[in-house]
N, C-alpha and C positions, 0 to 999 in steps of 0.2 A: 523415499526419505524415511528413516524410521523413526518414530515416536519420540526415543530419545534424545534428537536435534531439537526437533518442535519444545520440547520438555525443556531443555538448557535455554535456550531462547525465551522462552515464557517467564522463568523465574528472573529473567534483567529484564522481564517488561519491553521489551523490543523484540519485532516479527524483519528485523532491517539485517539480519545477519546469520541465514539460515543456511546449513550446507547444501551446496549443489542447487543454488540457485543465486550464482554471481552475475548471469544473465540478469535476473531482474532488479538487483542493486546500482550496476552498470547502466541500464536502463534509466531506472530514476536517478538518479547522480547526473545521467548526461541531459535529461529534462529540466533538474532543476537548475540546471549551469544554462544552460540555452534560454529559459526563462530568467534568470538574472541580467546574462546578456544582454537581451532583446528589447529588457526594461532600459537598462544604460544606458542601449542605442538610440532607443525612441522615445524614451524620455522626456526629452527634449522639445520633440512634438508635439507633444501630449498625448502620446499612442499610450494605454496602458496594457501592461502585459500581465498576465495569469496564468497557471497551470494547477492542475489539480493532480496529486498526486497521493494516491490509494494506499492502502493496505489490504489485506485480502477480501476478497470480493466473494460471497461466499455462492453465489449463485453461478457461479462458472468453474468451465471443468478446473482450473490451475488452481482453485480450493483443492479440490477435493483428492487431490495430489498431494497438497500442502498438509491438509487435515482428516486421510480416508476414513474416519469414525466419527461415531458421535463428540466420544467422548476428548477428543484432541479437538472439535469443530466447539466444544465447548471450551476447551481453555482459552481457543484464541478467542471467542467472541470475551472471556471474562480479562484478558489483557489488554482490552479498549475501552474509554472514559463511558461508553453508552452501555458496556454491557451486551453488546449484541453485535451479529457478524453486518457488514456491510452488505448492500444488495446493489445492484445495478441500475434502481430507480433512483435509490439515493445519490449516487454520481450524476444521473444527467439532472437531477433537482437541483444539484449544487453547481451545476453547467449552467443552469438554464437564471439561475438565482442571480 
């Protein structure tokens, strides 16, 4: 992916619409539709339903794909409300929360 996707993407403040990576739009599109779902159905219940659904993770390789330098690894961490890239502890924290 060259720098210049990541760059267009950055300036609209969304990482949700990068080229050559429809696989993981796809992905979460059909998570958060099954997690809609699943609430509807069991709703009812009282089953509650959640999903967590990420932006890039910077500690795993599909980062480093996404962002291979520093300097791209820093713009997406500054197009997120913390300021910093997401890690892997912080998902199961918010798992386990």
């Amino acid at each position: 992916m060259s720098s210049l996707a990541i760059r267009a993407e950055l300036t609209e403040g969304s990482l949700r619409h990068l080229l050559k990576r429809a696989h993981v739009s796809a992905a979460k599109a059909g998570v958060d539709m099954l997690t809609k779902s699943l609430a509807l159905e069991w709703g009812a219940e009282e089953i509650r339903v959640n999903s967590l659904v990420t932006g890039p993770i910077a500690d795993n390789e599909g980062f480093y794909r996404l962002a291979p330098n520093k300097a791209l690894q820093q713009r997406v961490a500054q197009s997120v409300p913390l300021q910093r890239n997401c890690q892997c502890q912080d998902i199961a924290n918010a798992a386990l929360f």
